[in-house]
mmCIF file as gemmi writes it, N, C-alpha and C atoms, coordinates in Angstrom:
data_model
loop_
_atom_site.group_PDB
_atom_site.id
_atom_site.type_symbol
_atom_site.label_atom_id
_atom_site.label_alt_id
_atom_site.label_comp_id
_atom_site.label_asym_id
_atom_site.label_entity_id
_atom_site.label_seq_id
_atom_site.pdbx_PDB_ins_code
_atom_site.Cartn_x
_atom_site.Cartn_y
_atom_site.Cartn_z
_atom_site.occupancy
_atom_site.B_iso_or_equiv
_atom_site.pdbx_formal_charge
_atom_site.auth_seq_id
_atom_site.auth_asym_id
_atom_site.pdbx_PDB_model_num
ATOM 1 N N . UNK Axp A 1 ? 0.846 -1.167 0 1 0 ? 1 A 1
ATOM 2 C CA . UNK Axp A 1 ? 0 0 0 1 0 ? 1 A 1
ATOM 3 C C . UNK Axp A 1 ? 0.896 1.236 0 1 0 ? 1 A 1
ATOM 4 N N . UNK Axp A 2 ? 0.484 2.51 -1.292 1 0 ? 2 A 1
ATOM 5 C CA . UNK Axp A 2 ? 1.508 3.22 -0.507 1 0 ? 2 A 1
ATOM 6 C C . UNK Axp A 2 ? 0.879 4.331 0.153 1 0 ? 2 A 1
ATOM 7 N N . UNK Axp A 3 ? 1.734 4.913 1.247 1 0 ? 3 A 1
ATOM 8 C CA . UNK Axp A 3 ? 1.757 5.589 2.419 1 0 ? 3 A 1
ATOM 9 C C . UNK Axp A 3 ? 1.817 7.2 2.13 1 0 ? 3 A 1
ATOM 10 N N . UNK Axp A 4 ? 0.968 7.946 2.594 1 0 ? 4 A 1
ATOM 11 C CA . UNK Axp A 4 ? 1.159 9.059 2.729 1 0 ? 4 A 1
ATOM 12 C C . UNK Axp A 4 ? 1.721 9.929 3.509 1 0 ? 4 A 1
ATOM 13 N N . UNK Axp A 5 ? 1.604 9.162 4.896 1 0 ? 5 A 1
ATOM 14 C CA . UNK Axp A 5 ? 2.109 9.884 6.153 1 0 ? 5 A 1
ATOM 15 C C . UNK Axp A 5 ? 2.964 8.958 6.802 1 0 ? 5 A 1
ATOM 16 N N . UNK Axp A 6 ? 3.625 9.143 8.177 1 0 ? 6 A 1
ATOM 17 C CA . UNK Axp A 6 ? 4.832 8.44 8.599 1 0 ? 6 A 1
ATOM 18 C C . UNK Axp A 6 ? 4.681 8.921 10.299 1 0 ? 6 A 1
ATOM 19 N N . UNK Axp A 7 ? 4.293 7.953 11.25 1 0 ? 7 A 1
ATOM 20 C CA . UNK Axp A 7 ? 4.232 8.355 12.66 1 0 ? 7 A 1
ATOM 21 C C . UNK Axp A 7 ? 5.463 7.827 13.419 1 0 ? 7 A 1
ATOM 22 N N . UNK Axp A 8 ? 5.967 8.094 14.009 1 0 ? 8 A 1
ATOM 23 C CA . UNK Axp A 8 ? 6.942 7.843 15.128 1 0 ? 8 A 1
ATOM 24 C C . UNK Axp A 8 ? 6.741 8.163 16.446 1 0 ? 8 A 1
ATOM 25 N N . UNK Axp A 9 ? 6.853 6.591 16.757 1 0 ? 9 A 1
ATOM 26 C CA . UNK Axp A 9 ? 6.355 7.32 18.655 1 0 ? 9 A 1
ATOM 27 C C . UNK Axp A 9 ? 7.867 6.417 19.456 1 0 ? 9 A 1
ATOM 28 N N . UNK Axp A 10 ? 7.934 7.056 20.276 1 0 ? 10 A 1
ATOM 29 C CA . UNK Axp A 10 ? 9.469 6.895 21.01 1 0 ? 10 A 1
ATOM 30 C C . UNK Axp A 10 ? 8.805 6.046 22.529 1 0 ? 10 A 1
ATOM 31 N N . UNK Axp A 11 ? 9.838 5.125 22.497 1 0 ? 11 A 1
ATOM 32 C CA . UNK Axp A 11 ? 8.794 4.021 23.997 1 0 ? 11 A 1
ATOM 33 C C . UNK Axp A 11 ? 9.992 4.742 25.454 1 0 ? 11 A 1
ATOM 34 N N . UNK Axp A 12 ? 9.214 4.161 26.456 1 0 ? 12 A 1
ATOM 35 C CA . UNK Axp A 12 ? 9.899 4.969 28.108 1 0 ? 12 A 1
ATOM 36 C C . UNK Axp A 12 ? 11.477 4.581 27.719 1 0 ? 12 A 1
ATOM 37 N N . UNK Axp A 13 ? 12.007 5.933 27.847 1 0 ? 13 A 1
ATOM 38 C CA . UNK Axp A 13 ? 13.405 5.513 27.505 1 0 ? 13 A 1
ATOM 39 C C . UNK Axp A 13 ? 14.546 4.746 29.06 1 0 ? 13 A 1
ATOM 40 N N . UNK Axp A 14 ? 13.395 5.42 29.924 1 0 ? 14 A 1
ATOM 41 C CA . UNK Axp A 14 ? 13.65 4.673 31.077 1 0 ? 14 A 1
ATOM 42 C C . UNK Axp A 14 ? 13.09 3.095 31.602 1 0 ? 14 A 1
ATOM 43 N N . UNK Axp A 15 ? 12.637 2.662 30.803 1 0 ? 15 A 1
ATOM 44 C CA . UNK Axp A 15 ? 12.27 0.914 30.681 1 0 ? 15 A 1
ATOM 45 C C . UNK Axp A 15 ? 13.577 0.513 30.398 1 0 ? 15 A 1
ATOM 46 N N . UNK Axp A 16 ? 14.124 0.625 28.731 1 0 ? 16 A 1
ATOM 47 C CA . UNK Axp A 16 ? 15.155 -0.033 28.843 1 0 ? 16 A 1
ATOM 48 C C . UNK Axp A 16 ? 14.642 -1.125 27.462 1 0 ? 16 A 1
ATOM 49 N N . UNK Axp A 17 ? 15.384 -2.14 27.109 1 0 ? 17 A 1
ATOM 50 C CA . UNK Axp A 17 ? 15.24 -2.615 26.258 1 0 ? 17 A 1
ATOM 51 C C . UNK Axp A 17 ? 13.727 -3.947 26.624 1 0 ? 17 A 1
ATOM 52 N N . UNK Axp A 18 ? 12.689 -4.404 25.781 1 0 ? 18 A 1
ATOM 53 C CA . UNK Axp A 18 ? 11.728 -5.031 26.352 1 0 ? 18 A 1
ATOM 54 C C . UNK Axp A 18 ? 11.895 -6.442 25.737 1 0 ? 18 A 1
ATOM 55 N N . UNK Axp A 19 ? 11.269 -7.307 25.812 1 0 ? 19 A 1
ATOM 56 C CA . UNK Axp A 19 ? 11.486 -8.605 25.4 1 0 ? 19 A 1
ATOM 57 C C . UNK Axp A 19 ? 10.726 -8.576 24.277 1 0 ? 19 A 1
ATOM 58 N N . UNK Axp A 20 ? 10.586 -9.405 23.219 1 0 ? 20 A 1
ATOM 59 C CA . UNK Axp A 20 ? 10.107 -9.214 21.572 1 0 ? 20 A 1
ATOM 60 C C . UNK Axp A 20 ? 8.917 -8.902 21.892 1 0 ? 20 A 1
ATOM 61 N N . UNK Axp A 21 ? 8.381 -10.4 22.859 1 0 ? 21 A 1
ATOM 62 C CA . UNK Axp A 21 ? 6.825 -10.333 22.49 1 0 ? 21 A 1
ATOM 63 C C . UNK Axp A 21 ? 6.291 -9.121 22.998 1 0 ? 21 A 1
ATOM 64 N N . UNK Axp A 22 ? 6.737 -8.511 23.972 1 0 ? 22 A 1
ATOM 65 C CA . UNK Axp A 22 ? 6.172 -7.362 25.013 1 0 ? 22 A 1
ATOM 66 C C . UNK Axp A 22 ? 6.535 -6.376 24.038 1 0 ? 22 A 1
ATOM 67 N N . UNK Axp A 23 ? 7.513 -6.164 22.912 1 0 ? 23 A 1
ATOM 68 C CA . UNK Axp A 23 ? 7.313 -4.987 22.077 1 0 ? 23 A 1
ATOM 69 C C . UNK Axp A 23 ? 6.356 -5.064 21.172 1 0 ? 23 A 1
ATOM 70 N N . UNK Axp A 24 ? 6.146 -6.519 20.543 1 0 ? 24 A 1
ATOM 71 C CA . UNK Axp A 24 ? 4.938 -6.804 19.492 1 0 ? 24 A 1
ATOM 72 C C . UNK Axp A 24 ? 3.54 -6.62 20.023 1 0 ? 24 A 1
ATOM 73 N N . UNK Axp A 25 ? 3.511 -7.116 21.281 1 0 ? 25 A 1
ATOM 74 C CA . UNK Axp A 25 ? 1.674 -6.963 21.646 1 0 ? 25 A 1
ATOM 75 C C . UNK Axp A 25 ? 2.214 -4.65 22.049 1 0 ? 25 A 1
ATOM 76 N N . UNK Axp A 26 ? 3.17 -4.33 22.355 1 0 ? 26 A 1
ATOM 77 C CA . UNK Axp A 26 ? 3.087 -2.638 22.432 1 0 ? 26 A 1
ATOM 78 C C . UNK Axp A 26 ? 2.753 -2.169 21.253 1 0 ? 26 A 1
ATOM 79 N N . UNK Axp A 27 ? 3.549 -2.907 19.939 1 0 ? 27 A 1
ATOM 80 C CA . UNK Axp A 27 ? 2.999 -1.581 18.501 1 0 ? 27 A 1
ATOM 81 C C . UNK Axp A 27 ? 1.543 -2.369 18.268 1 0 ? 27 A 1
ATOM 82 N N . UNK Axp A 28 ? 1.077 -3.58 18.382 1 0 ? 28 A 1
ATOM 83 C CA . UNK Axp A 28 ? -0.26 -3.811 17.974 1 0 ? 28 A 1
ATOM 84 C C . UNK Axp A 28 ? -1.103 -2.859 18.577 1 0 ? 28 A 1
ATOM 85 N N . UNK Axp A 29 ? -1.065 -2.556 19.754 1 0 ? 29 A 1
ATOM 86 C CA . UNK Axp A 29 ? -1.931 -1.905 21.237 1 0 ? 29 A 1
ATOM 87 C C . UNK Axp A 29 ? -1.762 -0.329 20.484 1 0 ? 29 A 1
ATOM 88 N N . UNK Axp A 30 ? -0.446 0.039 19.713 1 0 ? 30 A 1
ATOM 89 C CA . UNK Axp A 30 ? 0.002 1.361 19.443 1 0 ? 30 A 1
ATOM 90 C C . UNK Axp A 30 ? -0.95 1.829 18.138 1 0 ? 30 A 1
ATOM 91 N N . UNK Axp A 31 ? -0.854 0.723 17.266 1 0 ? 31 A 1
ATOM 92 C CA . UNK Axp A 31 ? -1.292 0.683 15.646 1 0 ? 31 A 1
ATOM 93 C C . UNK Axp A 31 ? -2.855 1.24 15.291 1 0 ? 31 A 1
ATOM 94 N N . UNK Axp A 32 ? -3.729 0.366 16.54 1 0 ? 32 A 1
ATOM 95 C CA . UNK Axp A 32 ? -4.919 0.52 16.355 1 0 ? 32 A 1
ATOM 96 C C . UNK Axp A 32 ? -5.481 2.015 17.33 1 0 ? 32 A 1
ATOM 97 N N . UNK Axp A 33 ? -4.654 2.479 17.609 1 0 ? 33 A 1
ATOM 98 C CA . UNK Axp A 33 ? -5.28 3.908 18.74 1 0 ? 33 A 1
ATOM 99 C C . UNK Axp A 33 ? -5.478 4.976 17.493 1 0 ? 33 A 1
ATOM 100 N N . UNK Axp A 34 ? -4.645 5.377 16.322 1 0 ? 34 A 1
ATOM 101 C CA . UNK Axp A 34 ? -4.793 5.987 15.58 1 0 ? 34 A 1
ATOM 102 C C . UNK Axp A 34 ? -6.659 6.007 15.47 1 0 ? 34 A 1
ATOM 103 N N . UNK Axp A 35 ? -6.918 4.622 14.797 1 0 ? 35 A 1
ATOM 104 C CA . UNK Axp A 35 ? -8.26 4.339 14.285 1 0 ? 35 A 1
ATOM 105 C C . UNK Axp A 35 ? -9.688 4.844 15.539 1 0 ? 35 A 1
ATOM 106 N N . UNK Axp A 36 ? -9.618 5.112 16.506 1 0 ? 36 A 1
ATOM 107 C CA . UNK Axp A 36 ? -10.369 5.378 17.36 1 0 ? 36 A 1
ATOM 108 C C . UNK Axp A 36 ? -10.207 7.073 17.932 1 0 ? 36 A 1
ATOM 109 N N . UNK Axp A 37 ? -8.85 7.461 17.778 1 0 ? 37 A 1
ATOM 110 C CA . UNK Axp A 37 ? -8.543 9.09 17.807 1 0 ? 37 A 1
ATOM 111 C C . UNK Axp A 37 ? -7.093 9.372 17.52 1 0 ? 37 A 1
ATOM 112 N N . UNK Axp A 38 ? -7.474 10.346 16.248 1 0 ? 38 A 1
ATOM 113 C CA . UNK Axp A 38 ? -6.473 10.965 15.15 1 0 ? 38 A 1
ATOM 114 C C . UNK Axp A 38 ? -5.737 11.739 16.279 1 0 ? 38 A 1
ATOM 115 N N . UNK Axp A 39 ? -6.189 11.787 17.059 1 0 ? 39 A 1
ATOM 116 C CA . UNK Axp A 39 ? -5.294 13.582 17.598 1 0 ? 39 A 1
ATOM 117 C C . UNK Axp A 39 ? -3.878 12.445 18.515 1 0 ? 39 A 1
ATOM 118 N N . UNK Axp A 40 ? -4.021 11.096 18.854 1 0 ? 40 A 1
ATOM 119 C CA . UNK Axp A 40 ? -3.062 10.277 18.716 1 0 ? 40 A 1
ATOM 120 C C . UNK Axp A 40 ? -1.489 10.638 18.637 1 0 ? 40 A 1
ATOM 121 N N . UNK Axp A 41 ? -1.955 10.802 16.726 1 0 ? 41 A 1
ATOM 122 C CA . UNK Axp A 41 ? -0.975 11.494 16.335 1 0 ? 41 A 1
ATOM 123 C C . UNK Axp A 41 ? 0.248 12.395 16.377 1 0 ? 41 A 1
ATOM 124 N N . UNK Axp A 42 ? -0.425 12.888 17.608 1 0 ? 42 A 1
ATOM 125 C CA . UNK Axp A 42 ? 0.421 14.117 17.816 1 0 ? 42 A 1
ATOM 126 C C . UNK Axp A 42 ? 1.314 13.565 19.149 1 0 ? 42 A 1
ATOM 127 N N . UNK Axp A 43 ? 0.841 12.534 20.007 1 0 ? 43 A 1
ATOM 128 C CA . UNK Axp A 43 ? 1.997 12.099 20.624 1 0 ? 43 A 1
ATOM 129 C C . UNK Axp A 43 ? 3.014 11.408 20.196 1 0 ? 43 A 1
ATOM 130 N N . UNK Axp A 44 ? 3.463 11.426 18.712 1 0 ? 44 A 1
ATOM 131 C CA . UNK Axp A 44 ? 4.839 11.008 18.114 1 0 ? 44 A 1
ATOM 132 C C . UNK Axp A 44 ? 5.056 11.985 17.06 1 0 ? 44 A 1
ATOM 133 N N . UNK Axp A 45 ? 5.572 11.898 16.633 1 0 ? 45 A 1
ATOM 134 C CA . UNK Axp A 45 ? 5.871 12.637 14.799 1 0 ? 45 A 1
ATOM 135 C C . UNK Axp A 45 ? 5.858 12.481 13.866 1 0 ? 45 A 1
ATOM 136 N N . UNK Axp A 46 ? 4.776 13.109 13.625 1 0 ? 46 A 1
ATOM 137 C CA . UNK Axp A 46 ? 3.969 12.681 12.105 1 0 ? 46 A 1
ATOM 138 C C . UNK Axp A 46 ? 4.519 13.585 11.146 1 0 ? 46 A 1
ATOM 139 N N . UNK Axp A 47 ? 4.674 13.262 9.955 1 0 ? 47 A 1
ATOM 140 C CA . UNK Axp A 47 ? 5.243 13.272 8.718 1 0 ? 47 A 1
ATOM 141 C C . UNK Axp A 47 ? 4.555 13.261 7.764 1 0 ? 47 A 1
ATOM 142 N N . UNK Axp A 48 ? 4.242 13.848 6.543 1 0 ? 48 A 1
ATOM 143 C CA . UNK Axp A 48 ? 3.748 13.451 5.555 1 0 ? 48 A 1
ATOM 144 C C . UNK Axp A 48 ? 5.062 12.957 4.437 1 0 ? 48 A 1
ATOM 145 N N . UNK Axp A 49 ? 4.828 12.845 3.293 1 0 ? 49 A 1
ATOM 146 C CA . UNK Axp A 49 ? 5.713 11.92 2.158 1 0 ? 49 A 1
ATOM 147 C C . UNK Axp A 49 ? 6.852 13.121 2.241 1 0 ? 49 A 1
ATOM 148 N N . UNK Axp A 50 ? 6.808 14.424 2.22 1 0 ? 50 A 1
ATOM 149 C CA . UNK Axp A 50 ? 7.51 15.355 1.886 1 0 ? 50 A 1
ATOM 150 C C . UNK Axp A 50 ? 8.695 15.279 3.181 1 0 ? 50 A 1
ATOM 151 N N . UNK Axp A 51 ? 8.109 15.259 4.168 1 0 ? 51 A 1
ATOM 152 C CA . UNK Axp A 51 ? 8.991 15.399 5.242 1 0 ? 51 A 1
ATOM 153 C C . UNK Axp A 51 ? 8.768 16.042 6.307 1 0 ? 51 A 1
ATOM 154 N N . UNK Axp A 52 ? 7.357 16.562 6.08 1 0 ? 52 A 1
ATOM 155 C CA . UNK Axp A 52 ? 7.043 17.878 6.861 1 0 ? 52 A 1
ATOM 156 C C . UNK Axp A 52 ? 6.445 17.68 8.139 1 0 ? 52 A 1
ATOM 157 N N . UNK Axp A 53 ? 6.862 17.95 9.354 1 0 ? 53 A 1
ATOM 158 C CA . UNK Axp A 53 ? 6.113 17.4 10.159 1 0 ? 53 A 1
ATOM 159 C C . UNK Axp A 53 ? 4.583 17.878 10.009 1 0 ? 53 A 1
ATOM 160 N N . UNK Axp A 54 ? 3.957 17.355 10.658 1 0 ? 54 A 1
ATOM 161 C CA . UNK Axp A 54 ? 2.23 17.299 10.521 1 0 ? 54 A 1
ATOM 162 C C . UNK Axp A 54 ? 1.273 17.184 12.231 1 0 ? 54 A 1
ATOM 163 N N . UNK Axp A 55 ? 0.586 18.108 12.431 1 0 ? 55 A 1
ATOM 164 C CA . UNK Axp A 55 ? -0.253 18.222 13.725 1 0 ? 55 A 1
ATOM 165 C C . UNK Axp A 55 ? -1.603 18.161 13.259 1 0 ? 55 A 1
ATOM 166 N N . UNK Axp A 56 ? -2.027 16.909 13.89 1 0 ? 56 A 1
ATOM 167 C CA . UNK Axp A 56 ? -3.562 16.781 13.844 1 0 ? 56 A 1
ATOM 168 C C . UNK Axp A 56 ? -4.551 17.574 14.964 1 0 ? 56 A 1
ATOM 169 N N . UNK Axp A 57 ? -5.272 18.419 14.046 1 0 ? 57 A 1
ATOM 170 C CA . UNK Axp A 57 ? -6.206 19.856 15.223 1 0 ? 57 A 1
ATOM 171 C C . UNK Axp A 57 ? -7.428 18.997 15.627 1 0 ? 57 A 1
ATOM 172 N N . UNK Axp A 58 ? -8.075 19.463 15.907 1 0 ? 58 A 1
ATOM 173 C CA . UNK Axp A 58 ? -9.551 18.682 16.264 1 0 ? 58 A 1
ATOM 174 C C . UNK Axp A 58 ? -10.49 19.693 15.332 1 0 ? 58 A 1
ATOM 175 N N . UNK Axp A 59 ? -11.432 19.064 14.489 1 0 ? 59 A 1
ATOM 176 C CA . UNK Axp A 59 ? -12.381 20.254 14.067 1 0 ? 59 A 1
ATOM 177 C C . UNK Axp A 59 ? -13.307 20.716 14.831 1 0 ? 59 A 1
ATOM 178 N N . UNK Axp A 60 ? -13.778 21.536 14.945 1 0 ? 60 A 1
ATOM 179 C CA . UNK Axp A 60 ? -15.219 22.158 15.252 1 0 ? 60 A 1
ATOM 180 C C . UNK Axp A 60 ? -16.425 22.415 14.632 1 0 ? 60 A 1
ATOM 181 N N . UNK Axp A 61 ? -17.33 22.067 14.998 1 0 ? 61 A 1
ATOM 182 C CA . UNK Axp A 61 ? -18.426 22.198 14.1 1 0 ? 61 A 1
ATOM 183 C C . UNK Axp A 61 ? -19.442 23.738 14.118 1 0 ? 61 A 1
ATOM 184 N N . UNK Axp A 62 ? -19.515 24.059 12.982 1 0 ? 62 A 1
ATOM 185 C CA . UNK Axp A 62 ? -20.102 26.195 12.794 1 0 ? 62 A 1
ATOM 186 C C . UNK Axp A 62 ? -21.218 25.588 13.096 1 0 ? 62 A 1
């Protein structure tokens, strides 16, 4: 599929290194939060294709 945007989220740097499975069930748990709330987003660094970082606002309705 290709990708438009690019998120990066950084794990407790004070944990320390985690064991596989405990990082695999973390990005599954990580992957699907997007899909329930965009504003997510903004706790890592989002990117679009260009490079640019990107902040998701909340809309408001007029």
């Amino acid at each position: 599929m290709r990708w438009t945007g690019v998120a990066f989220f950084e794990a407790d740097p004070a944990a320390g290194l985690v064991p596989d499975a405990d990082a695999r069930r973390l990005l599954a748990d990580l992957v699907g939060r997007p899909n329930d709330d965009r504003l997510v987003l903004n706790e890592g660094r989002f990117f679009d294709r260009q490079g640019r970082r990107l902040l998701v606002e909340e809309a408001t309705a007029h």
